[in-house]
C-alpha positions in Angstrom: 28.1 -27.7 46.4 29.9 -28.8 49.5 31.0 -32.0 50.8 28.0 -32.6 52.7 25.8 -31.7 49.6 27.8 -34.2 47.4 27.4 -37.0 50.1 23.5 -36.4 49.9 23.3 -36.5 46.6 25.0 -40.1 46.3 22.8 -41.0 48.8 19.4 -39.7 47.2 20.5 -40.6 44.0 21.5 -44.2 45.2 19.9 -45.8 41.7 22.7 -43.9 39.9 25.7 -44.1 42.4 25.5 -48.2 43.2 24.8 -49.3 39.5 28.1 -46.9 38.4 29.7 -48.3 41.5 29.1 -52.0 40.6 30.5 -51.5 36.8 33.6 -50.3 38.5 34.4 -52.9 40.5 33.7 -55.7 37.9 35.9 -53.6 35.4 38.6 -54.1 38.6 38.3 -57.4 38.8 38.4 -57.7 35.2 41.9 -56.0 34.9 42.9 -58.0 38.0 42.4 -61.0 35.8 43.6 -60.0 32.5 47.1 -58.1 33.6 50.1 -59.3 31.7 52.9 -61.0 33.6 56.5 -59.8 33.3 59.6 -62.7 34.2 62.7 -60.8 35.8 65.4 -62.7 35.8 68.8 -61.5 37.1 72.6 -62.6 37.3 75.8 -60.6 38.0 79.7 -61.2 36.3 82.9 -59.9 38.2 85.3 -57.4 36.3 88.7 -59.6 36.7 92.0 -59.8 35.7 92.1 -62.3 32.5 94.6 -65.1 32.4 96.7 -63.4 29.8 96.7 -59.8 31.7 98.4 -62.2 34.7 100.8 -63.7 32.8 101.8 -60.2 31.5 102.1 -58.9 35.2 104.0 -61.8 36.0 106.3 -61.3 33.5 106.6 -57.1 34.1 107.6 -58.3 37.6 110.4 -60.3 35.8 111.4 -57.0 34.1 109.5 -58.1 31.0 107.5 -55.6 28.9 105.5 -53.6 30.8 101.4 -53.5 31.3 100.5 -50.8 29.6 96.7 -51.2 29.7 94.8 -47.9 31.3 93.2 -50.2 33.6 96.0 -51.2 35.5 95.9 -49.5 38.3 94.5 -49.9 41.6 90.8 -48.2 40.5 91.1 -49.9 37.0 88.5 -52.4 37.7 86.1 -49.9 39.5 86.8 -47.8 36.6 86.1 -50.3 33.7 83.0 -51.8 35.5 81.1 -48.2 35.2 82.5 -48.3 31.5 81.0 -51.9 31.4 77.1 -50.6 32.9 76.9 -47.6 31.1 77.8 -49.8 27.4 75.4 -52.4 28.4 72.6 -49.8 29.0 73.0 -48.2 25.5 70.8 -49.1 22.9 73.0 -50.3 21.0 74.5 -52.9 22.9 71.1 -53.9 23.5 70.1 -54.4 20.5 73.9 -57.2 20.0 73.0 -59.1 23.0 69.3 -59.7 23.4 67.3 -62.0 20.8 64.2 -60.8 19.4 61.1 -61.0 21.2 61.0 -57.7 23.4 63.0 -58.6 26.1 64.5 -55.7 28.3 68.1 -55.5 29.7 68.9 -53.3 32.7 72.7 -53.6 34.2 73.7 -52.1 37.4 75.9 -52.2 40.5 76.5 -51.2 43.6 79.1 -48.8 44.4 78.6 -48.8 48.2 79.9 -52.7 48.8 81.8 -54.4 45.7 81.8 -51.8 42.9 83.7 -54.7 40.4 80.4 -56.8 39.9 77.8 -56.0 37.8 74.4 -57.1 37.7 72.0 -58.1 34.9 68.4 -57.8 35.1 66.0 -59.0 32.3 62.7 -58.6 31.9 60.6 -60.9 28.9 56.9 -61.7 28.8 57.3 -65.1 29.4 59.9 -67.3 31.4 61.6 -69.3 28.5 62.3 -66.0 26.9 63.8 -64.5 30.0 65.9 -67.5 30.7 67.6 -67.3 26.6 67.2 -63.3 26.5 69.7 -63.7 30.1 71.5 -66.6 28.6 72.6 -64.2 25.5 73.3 -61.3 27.7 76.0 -63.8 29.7 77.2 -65.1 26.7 78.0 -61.9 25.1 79.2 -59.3 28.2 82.5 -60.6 27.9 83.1 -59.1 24.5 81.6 -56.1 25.7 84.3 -55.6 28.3 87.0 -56.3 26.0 85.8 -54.1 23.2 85.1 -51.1 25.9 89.2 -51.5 26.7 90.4 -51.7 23.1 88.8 -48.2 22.4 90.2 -47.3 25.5 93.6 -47.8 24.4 94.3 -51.0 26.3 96.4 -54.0 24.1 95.2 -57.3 23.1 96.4 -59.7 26.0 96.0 -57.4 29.0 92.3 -57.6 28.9 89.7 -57.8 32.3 87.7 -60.2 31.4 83.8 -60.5 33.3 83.5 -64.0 34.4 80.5 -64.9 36.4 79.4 -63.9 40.2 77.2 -66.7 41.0 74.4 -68.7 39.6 71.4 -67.8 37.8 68.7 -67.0 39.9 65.3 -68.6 38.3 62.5 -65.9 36.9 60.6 -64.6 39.3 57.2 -63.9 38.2 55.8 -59.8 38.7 52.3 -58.0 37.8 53.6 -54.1 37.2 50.3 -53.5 35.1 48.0 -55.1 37.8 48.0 -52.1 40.5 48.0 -49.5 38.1 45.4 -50.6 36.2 43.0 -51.4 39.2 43.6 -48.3 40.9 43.0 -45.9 38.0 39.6 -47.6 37.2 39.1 -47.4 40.9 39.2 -43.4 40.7 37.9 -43.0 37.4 34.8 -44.8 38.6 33.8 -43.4 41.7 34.6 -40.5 39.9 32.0 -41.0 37.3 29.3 -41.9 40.2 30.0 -38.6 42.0 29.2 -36.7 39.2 26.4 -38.5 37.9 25.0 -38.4 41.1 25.1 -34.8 41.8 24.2 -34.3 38.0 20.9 -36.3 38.6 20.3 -34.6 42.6 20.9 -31.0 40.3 18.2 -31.9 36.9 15.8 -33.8 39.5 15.8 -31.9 42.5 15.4 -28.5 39.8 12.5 -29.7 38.8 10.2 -30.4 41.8 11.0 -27.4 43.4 8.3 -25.2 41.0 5.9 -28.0 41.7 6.1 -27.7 45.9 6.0 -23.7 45.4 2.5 -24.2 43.4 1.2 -26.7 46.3 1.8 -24.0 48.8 0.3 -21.5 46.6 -2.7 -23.5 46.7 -2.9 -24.5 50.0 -2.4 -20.7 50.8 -5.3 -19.3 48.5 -7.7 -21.9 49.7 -7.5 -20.9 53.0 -7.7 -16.9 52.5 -10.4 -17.4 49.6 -13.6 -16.9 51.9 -12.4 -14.6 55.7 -15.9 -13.5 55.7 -17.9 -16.6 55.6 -15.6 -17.9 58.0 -15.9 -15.0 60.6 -19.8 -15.4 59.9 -19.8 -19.4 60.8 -17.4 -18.7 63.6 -19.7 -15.9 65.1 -22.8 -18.2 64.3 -21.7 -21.0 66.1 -20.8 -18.5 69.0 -24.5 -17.5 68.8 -26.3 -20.9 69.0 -23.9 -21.8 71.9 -25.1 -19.1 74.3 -28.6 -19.3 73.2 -28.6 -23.4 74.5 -26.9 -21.7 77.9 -29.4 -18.9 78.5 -32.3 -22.1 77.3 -30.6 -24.6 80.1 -30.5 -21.7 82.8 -34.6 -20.9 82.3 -35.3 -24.5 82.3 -33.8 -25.0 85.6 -35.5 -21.7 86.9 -38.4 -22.9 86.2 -38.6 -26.3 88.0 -40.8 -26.1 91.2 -38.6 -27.8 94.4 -40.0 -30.0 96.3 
């Protein structure tokens, strides 16, 4: 069945397409309604020098003991923040810094413009939760970043420390579930009225058609049943007509004129 066939169908069938139609869009508007909201909130920290890893510069300049943390150099803090991302995103690390309650923590940064701050993004179901969930993620980064140096080699006292980039931006409020849902009823409904449709045009339609081939048997053997009583009436009324002719000719013959 084509495109055209299908469009009929939905339009013949129209008792089967709008009722399947209207339970879709109420089970839309339904999962509009009931879709779970998700709080994101999101901060950032700075990968800087701690007060201890300056005074230890300081006193190298002096010709004091040198710095001999691997993140000295130039690229150390561009270097130690990826270190810092890729702990926070581990499993692990997760599972130290966020309470329970199912909170999500994603960390990033941008290596295009300042590639030394990191940013935190958590997700909770509800805002109080993403507020303590971020709150705990703050709290705890720091030790992160130290313990990510230390295995690194680095001493105790020529640490980074991650201090914060700004405030805490408040939790904004996000429906992930809402569009998904709604459109995948969406489809799966029209869906269903398409084929019921052309599954009811199919069963229906199938079934009349012996019917209208028996009406136009009968109409066909009703009018072949009797030729020659028809050709006799035909010739008959043929007959009586020219008999009332020749009748109306004689009677005008026959009238004297005055």
């Amino acid at each position: 069945m084509d495109l055209l066939g299908v469009l009929r169908a939905c339009v013949r069938r129209w008792w089967v397409f709008l009722p399947v139609v209207g339970l879709t869009a109420w089970l839309c508007w339904q999962q509009y309604q009931d879709a779970e909201p998700e709080y994101t909130a999101t901060a950032s920290v700075v990968v800087a020098p701690s007060p201890d890893l300056v005074i230890s510069r300081g006193r190298q300049a002096e010709n004091g003991p040198p710095v001999t943390t691997p993140f000295n150099g130039g690229e150390g803090p561009r270097v130690l923040s990826g270190l810092l991302v890729r702990a926070l995103n581990t499993a692990v690390v997760r599972e130290q810094l966020l309470p329970a309650g199912g909170a999500a923590l994603v960390a990033s940064r941008d290596v295009q413009e300042d590639a030394t701050v990191v940013d935190l993004q958590v997700v909770a179901q509800d805002a109080a939760s993403d507020v303590e969930a971020l709150a705990a993620v703050r709290a705890g980064v720091n030790d992160v970043v130290h313990q990510v140096q230390l295995e690194a080699g680095a001493q105790q006292g020529q640490l980074y420390d991650a201090v914060s980039g700004g405030p805490v931006d408040p939790p904004l409020v996000t429906y992930p579930d809402r569009v998904r849902g709604v459109v995948a009823i969406g489809l799966a409904g029209m869906l269903a009225a398409v084929v019921l449709s052309v599954l009811a045009q199919s069963l229906l339609g199938g079934r009349r058609k012996p019917s209208e081939k028996k009406q136009r048997k009968q109409r066909t053997s009703r009018g072949s049943r009797h030729p020659v009583a028809t050709r006799h009436s035909a010739a008959g009324r043929s007959e009586e007509t020219s008999t009332d002719v020749l009748d109306l000719a004689g009677d005008r013959a026959s009238t004297p004129v005055r």
